[in-house]
NUDO-223285 format. One record per residue (C-alpha): x, z, y. Coordinates in steps of 0.1 Angstrom, whole numbers. Each point is the difference from the previous one (the first is absolute). Layout:
// NUDO-223285
<<X Z Y>>;
...
END
This chain:
// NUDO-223285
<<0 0 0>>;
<<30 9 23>>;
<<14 -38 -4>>;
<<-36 -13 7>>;
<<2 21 36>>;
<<37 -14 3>>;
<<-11 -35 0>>;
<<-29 0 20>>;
<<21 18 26>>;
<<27 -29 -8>>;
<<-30 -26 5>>;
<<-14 10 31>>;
<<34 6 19>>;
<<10 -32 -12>>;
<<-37 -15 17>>;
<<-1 18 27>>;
<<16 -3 36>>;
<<32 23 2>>;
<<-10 16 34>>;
<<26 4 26>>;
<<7 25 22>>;
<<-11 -10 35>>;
<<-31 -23 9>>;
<<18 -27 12>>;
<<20 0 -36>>;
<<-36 -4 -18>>;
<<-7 -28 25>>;
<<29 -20 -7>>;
<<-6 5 -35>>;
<<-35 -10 8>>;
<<11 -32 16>>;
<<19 -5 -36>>;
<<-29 4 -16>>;
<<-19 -26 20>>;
<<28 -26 -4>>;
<<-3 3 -41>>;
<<-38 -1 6>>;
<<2 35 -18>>;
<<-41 9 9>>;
<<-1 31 -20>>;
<<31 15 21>>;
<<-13 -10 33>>;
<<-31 18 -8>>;
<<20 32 -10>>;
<<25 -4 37>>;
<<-34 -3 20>>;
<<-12 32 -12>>;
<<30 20 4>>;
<<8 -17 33>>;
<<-35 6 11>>;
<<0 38 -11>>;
<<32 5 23>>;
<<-21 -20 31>>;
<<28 -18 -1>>;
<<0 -29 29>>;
<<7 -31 -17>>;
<<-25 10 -32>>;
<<-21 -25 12>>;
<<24 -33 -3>>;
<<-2 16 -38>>;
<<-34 -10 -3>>;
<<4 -32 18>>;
<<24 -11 -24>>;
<<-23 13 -32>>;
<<-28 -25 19>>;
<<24 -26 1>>;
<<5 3 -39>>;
<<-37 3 -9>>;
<<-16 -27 21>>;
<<-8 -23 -24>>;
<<-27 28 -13>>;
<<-7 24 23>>;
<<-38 -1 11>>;
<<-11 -9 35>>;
<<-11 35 8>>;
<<39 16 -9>>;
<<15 -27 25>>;
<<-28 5 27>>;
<<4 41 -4>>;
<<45 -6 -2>>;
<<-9 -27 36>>;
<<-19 29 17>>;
<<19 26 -5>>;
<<34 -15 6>>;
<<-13 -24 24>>;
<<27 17 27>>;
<<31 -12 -19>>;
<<15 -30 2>>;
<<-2 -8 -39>>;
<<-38 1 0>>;
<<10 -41 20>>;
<<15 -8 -34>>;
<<-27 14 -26>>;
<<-27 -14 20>>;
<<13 -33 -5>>;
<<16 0 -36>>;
<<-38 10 -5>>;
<<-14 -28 21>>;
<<25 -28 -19>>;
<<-14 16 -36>>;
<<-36 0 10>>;
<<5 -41 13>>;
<<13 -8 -32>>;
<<-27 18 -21>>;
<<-23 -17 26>>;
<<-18 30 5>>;
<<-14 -13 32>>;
<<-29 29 3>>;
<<30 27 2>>;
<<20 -23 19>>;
<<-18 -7 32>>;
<<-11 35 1>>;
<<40 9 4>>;
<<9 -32 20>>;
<<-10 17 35>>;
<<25 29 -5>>;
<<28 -18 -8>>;
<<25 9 35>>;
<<27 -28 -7>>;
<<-6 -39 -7>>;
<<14 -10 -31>>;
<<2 -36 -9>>;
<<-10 8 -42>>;
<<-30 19 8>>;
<<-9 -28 26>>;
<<1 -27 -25>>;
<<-20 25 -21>>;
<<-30 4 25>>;
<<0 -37 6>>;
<<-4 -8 -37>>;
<<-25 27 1>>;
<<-20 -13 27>>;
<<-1 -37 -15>>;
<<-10 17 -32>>;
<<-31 17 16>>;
<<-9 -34 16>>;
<<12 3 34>>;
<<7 -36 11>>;
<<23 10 31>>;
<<28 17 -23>>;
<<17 -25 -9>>;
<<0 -18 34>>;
<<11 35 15>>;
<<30 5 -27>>;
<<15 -32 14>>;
<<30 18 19>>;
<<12 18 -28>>;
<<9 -35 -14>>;
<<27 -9 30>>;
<<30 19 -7>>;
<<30 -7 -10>>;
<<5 31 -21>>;
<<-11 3 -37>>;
<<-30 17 -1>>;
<<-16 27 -24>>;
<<-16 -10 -35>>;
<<-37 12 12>>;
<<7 -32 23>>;
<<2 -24 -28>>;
<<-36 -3 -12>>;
<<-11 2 37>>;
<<24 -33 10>>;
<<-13 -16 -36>>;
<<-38 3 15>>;
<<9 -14 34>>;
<<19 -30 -11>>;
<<-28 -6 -29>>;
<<-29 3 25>>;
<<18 -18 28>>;
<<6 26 25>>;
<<38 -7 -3>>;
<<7 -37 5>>;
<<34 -21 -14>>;
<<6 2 37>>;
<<4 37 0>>;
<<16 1 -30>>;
<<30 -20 14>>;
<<-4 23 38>>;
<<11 28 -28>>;
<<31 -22 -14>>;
<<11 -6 32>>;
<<-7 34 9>>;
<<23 14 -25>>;
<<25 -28 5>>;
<<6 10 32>>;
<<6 35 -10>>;
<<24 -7 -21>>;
<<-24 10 -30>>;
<<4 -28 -29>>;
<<-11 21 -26>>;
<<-35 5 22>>;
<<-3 -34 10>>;
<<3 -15 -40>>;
<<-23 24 -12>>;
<<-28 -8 31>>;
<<12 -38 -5>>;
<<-15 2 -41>>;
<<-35 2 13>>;
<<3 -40 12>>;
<<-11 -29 -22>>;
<<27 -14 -12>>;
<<24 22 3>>;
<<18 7 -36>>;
<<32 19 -9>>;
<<22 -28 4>>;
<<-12 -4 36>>;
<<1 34 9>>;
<<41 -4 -7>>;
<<5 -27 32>>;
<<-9 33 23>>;
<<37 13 -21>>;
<<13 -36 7>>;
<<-4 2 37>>;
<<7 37 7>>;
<<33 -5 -12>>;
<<12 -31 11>>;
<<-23 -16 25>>;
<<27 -20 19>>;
<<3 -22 -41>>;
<<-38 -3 -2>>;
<<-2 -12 35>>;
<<31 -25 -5>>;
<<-14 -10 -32>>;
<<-33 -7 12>>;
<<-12 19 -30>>;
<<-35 8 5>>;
<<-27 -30 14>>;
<<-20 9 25>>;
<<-27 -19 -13>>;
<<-17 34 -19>>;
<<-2 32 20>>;
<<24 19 -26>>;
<<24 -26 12>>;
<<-7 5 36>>;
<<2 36 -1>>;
<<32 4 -18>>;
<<16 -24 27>>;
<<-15 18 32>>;
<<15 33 -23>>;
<<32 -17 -6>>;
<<2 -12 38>>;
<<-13 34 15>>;
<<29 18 -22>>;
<<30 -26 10>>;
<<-8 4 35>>;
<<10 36 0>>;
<<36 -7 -6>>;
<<0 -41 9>>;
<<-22 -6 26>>;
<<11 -33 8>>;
<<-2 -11 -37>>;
<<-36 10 -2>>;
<<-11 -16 35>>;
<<14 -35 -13>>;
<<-15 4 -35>>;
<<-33 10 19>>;
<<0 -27 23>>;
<<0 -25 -30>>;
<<-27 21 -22>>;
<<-21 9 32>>;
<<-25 -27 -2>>;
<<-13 7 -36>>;
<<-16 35 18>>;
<<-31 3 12>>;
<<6 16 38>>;
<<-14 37 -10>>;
<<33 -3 -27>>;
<<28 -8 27>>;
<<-10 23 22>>;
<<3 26 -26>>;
<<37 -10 -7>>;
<<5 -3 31>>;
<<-13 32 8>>;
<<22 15 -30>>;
<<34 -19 10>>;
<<-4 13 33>>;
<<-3 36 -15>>;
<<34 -5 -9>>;
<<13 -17 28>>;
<<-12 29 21>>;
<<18 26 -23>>;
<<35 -19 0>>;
<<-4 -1 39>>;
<<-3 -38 -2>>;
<<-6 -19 33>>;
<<-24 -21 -23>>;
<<-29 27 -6>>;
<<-18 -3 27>>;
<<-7 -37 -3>>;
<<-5 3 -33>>;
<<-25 29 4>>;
<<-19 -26 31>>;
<<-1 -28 -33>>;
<<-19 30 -16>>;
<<-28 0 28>>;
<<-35 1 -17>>;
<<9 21 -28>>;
<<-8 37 -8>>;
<<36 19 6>>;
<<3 31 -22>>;
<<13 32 18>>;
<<40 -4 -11>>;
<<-6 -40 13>>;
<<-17 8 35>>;
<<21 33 3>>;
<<34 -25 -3>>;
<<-17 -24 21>>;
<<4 29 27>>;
<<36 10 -10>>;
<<11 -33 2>>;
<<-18 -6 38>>;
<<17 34 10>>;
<<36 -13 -9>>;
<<-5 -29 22>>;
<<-20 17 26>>;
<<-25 -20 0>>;
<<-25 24 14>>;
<<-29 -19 -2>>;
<<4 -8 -42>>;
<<4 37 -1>>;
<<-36 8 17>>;
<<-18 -26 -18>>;
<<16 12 -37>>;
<<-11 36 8>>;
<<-31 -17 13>>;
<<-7 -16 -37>>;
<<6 33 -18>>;
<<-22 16 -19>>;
<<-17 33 26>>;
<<22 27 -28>>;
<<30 -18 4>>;
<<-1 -8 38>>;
<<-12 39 9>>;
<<38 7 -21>>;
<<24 19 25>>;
<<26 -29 -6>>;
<<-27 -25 14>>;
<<-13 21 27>>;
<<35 -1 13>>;
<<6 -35 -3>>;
<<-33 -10 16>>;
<<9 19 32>>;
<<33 -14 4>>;
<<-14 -32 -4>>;
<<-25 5 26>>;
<<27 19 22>>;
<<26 -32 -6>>;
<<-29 -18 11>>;
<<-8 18 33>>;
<<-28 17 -9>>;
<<14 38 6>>;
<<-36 19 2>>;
<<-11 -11 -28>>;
<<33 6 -23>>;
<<-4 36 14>>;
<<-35 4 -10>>;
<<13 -10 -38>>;
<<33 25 3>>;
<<-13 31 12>>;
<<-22 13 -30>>;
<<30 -10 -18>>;
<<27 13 20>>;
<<-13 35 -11>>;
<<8 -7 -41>>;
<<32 18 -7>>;
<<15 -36 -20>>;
<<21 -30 8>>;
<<-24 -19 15>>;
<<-16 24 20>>;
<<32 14 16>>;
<<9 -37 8>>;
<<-38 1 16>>;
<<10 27 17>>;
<<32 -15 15>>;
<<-19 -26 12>>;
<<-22 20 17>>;
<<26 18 25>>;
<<-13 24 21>>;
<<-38 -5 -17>>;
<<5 17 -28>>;
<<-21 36 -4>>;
<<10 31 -8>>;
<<23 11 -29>>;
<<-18 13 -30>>;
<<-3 34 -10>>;
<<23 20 -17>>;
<<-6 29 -25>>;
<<20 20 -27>>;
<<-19 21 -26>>;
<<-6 35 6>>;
<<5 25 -32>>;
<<-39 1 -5>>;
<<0 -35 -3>>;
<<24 -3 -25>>;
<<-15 24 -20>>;
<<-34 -10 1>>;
<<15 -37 -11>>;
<<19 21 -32>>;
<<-32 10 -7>>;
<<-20 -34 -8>>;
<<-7 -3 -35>>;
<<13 -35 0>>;
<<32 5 19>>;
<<1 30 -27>>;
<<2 -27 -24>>;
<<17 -27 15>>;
<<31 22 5>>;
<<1 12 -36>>;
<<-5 -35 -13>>;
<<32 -10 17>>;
<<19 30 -14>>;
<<-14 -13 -34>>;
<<16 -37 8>>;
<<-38 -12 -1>>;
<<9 -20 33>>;
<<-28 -21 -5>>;
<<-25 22 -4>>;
<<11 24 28>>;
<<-1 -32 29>>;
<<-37 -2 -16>>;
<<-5 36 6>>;
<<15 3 31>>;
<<-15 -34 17>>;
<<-38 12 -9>>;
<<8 29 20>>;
<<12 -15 33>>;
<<-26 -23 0>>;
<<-23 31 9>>;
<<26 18 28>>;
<<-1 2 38>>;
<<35 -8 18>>;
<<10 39 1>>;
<<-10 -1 -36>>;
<<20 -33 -8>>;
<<32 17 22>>;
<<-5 34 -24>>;
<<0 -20 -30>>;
<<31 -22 10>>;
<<18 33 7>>;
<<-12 14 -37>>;
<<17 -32 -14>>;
<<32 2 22>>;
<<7 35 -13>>;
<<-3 -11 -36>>;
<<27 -27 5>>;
<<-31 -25 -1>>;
<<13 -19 28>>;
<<-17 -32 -9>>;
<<-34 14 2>>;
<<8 25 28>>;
<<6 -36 21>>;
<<-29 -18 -15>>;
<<-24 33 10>>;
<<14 2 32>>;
<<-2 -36 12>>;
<<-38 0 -10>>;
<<-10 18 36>>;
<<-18 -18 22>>;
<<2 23 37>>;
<<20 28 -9>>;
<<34 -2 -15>>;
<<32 15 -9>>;
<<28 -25 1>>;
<<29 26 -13>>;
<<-23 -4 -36>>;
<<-4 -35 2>>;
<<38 -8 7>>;
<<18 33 -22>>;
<<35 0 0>>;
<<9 16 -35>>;
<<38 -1 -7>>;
<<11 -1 37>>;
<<35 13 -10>>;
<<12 -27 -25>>;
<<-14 -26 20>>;
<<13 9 32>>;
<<36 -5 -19>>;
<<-5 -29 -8>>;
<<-17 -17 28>>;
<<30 15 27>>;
<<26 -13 -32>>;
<<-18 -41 4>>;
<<-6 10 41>>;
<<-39 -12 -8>>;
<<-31 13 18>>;
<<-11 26 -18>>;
<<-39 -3 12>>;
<<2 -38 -17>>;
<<15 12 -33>>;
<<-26 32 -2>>;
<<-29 -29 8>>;
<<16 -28 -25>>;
<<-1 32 -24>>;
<<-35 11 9>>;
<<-9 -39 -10>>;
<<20 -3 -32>>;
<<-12 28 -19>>;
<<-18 23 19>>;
<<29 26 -8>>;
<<-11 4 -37>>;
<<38 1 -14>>;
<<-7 -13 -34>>;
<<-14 -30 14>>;
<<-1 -29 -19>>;
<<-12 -36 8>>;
<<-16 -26 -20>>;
<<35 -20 3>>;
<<20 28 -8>>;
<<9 12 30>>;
<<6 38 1>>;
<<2 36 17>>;
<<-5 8 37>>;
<<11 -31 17>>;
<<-8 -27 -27>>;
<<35 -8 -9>>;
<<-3 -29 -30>>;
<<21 3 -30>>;
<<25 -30 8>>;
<<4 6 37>>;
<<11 39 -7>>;
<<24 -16 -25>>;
<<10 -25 25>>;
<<10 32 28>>;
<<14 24 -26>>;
<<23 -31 -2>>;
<<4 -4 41>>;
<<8 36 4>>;
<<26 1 -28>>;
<<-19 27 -22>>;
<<11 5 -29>>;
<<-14 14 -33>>;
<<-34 -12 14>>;
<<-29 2 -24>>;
<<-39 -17 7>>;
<<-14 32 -1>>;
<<18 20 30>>;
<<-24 -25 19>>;
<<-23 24 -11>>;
<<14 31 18>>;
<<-13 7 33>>;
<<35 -1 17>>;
<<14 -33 -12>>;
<<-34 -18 2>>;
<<3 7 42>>;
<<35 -4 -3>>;
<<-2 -40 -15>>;
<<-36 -7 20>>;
<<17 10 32>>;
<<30 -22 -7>>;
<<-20 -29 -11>>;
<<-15 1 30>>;
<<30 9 23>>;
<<7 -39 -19>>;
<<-29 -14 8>>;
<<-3 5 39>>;
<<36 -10 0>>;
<<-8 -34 -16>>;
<<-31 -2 21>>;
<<23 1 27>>;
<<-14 31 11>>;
<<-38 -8 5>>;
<<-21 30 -16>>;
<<-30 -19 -6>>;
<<17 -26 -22>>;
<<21 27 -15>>;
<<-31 16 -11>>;
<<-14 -31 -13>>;
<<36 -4 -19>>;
<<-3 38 -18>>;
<<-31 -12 -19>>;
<<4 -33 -4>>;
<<30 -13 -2>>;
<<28 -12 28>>;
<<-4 -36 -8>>;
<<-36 0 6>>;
<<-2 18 34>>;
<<26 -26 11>>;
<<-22 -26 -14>>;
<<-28 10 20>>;
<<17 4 29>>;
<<-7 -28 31>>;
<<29 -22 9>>;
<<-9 12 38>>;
<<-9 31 15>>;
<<-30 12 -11>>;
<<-21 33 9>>;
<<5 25 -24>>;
<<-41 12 -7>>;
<<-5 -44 -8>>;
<<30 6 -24>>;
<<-14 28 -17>>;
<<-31 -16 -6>>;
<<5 -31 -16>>;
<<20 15 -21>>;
<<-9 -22 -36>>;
<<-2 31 -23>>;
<<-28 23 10>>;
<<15 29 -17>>;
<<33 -6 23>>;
<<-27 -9 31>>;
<<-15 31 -6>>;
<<32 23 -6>>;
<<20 -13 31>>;
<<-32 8 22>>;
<<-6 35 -14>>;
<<43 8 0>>;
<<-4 -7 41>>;
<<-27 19 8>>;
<<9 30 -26>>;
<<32 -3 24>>;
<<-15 6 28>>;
<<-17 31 -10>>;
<<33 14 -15>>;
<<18 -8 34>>;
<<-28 23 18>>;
<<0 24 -30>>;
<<42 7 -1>>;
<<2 1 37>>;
<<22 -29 0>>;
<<1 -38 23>>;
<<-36 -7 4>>;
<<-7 -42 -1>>;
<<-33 -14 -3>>;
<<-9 -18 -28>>;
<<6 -39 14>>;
<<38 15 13>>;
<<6 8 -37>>;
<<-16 -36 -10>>;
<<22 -9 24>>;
<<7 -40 5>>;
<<18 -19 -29>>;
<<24 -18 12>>;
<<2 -31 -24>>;
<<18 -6 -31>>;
<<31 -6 11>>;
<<5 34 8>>;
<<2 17 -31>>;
<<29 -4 -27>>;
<<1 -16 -34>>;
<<-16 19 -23>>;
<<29 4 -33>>;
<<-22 32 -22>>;
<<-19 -10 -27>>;
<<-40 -2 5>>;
<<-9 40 -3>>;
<<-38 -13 8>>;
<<-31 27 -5>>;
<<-27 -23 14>>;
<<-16 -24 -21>>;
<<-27 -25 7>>;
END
């Protein structure tokens, strides 16, 4: 009998969780348990977790609901939606349930959940649209017709939805190839072969010549490959001519000149329209004609918005008004266009009315509206308010349940889940709020989110939060050892990584300043290190060490012009000197037809972040268009002998 105890004792230790000694132990176990879809354990770590009112018990039972939702009843998911409707995972469950209950085509339960869901998703979209057809609304189909025009792959629950509205004729052949060429021009073969098997005609052999001309257009267009007799043919050449004239403009505008007259007029303006896309982006004298051979056709935003860039190199003021003009009302109420619109009406003469479009900006603390605000001299108002948290505000923002949890998410290295928590809560806060929560952040080392939080005010703010200065000492060593402005290196900082120290981009750039794996080799070697290994990039110390160097490099090379510098540190010194203008140019028109719009947008935020930094360390104050300062031309900076160290891609 005493071996028959034994083994049941053996059994059950062996089955059961071993529980650990803290709450936050049990959770991570509990996270384990989710992860090998272990039910029975997660059921076990919610009690006990729940018994010590322990404040992440409830992701337990998220995860449980995660793990059961092919089978748990609608009343357990409408009971686990109300009572954790608060948290940020109730987003997720809600539509994980929506998604199962489209694919049972339980339309009853369904459209009685529809209402509540608080995010669009593109699955449960296709979803109601199938069921609406399916309950006999005529419009649905008609109505799901935008969902069709992207250039992205969309979900499964899409697939039936696009079979019904190609079979019933609400999606034509022509829409079919507007998607092709769609994807095409996003680079997105793979999309554009898979929309392309929905045409007649089209078989697996065809679906190949899309390979043909992606990789060698130039041969396909020498070779006279495809006719342009079919439209397959016709396509693949406007494809194959489109692609060429990124890198051999001149190539493609013969080629087109002798394939022109086979288009109908609606298909040469859109080449002509996509060639001039490119033009615009290389800086070529060219776009602008080519986008006036375009005339009559629909310009997308990236088309119109380059139509604008490409005016504003030439200063042609008047191209610059009508493009903004022809924008969609979104994109022409962006800061960037605001801007542009008033200088183009100022350029123009027409000073009150450039005013009248400057002042509400001039009072956003960002690029553009401290350039509005430069332009506005002596008009501008007053500054904004200032305001540091008092100790009862801190306290009361330790106390919200969901800063509670955000913070012990991030100590758990659950960083997506703690952005979740912590972005559900601001959404909800006053400015002296938002500031006390910034501050909560900044004393946990959070500096990311302590910035994010604190550049979310709207009247009252506290700059010191929104441009911190953590690690003063080292990088005041190293900015007197390269004789750079230390406001501009704490603001291309603030830009790179937000002063998160185990950075790491999707290219593989790392640490505090972004340094990439090749280029730290590359000044290990220039500073005659020896024994260096690729992970003392890693350590705080060398990462400002090499970043500051690099850069040091780069406004040397750049022949001492910041802006271009900056544009240099994340993208390459070959590139900034290729975008530079072969005579003077202002530096703010630089900055912004900058090709990459990760570069654009870097460049832009780097001089403004600079600013704030010079007003924050006390240090030489210059406005925003003295740091943009005026590029003087190509010829001024040096040849360029490092190896690319690019971080931007486009």
């Amino acid at each position: 009998m005493q071996r028959a105890w034994w083994y049941i004792g053996v059994v059950l230790l062996i089955s059961s969780p071993a529980w650990a000694d803290s709450p936050q132990d049990d959770f991570v176990a509990a996270r384990e348990a989710y992860n090998e879809r272990d039910e029975q354990a997660l059921e076990e770590y919610s009690a006990r977790l729940h018994s010590q009112n322990y404040l992440l018990a409830p992701y337990v039972d998220y995860w449980r609901i995660l793990l059961r939702l092919d089978d748990v009843s609608t009343p357990e998911v409408r009971d686990f939606l109300e009572r954790y409707q608060e948290l940020p995972f109730a987003v997720r469950v809600r539509t994980e349930w929506m998604k199962k209950l489209g694919k049972r085509q339980d339309w009853q339960t369904f459209f009685e959940e529809y209402p509540r869901m608080a995010a669009e998703d593109t699955a449960v979209s296709c979803y109601a649209y199938l069921g609406k057809a399916a309950q006999g609304d005529e419009r649905a189909l008609k109505d799901a017709r935008p969902l069709w025009f992207s250039a992205d792959f969309q979900p499964d629950s899409c697939n039936q939805l696009f079979d019904n509205m190609i079979k019933f004729g609400t999606l034509t052949t022509d829409d079919i190839w507007a998607r092709v060429r769609l994807a095409l021009g996003e680079g997105k073969i793979s999309v554009a072969k898979a929309v392309a098997q929905h045409l007649p005609q089209i078989d697996t052999a065809s679906l190949k010549y899309f390979d043909r001309v992606y990789e060698n257009p130039q041969r396909v267009l020498e070779k006279k490959t495809y006719t342009t007799k079919s439209r397959l043919g016709r396509e693949l050449n406007l494809y194959a001519l489109e692609r060429i004239s990124r890198s051999q403009p001149e190539f493609a505008l013969k080629v087109w000149q002798d394939l022109k007259p086979a288009y109908s007029q609606p298909d040469q303006q859109y080449l002509w329209a996509r060639m001039a896309l490119h033009a615009a982006r290389r800086h070529d004298a060219l776009a602008l004609d080519w986008f006036g051979y375009a005339e009559g056709t629909p310009l997308n935003r990236d088309q119109i918005a380059w139509k604008a860039r490409a005016a504003l190199r030439v200063k042609q003021w008047e191209t610059v008004q009508e493009a903004i003009d022809a924008m969609p009302r979104d994109m022409r109420d962006d800061q960037a266009w605001q801007y542009w619109y008033g200088r183009a009406l100022k350029e123009k003469g027409q000073i009150v009315a450039a005013n009248k479009i400057w002042l509400p900006l001039s009072r956003e603390r960002t690029y553009y509206g401290l350039l509005a605000e430069e332009e506005l001299g002596e008009i501008i108002g007053a500054p904004p308010a200032s305001y540091k948290a008092t100790k009862e505000d801190i306290f009361t923002a330790q106390s919200i349940p969901g800063i509670q949890r955000a913070l012990e998410l991030q100590r758990l290295d659950m960083r997506w889940e703690s952005r979740s928590e912590w972005a559900r809560v601001v959404k909800t806060l006053d400015d002296k709020q938002l500031i006390a929560a910034a501050e909560v952040a900044f004393r946990e080392e959070w500096y990311d989110i302590a910035i994010n939080t604190a550049e979310k005010t709207r009247l009252t703010h506290d700059f010191a939060m929104r441009y911190p200065t953590p690690y003063r000492e080292i990088m005041q060593n190293y900015v007197r050892e390269n004789g750079l402005d230390e406001a501009w290196v704490y603001g291309l900082i603030r830009q790179e990584s937000r002063f998160i120290s185990y950075a790491r981009s999707g290219v593989g750039a790392t640490g505090l300043m972004q340094v990439m794996p090749a280029t730290a080799k590359w000044i290990a070697k220039r500073m005659g290190m020896d024994g260096y290994n690729h992970g003392m990039i890693n350590e705080l110390d060398t990462n400002i060490q090499f970043g500051t160097h690099y850069l040091r490099y780069a406004l040397d090379k750049m022949g001492g012009q910041t802006l271009m510098a900056t544009a240099a540190y994340n993208a390459g010194p070959s590139r900034a000197l290729r975008w530079a203008p072969e005579e003077p140019m202002e530096g703010a028109i630089y900055a912004e037809t900058i090709p990459f719009s990760e570069t654009r947008n870097y460049v832009q935020k780097v001089m403004s972040n600079a600013y704030f930094y010079a007003h924050r360390l006390g240090g030489q104050v210059q406005t925003v268009k003295q740091r943009l300062g005026l590029i003087a031309g190509q010829t001024t900076a040096t040849a360029v002998v490092v190896p690319e160290a690019s971080q931007a891609e486009e």
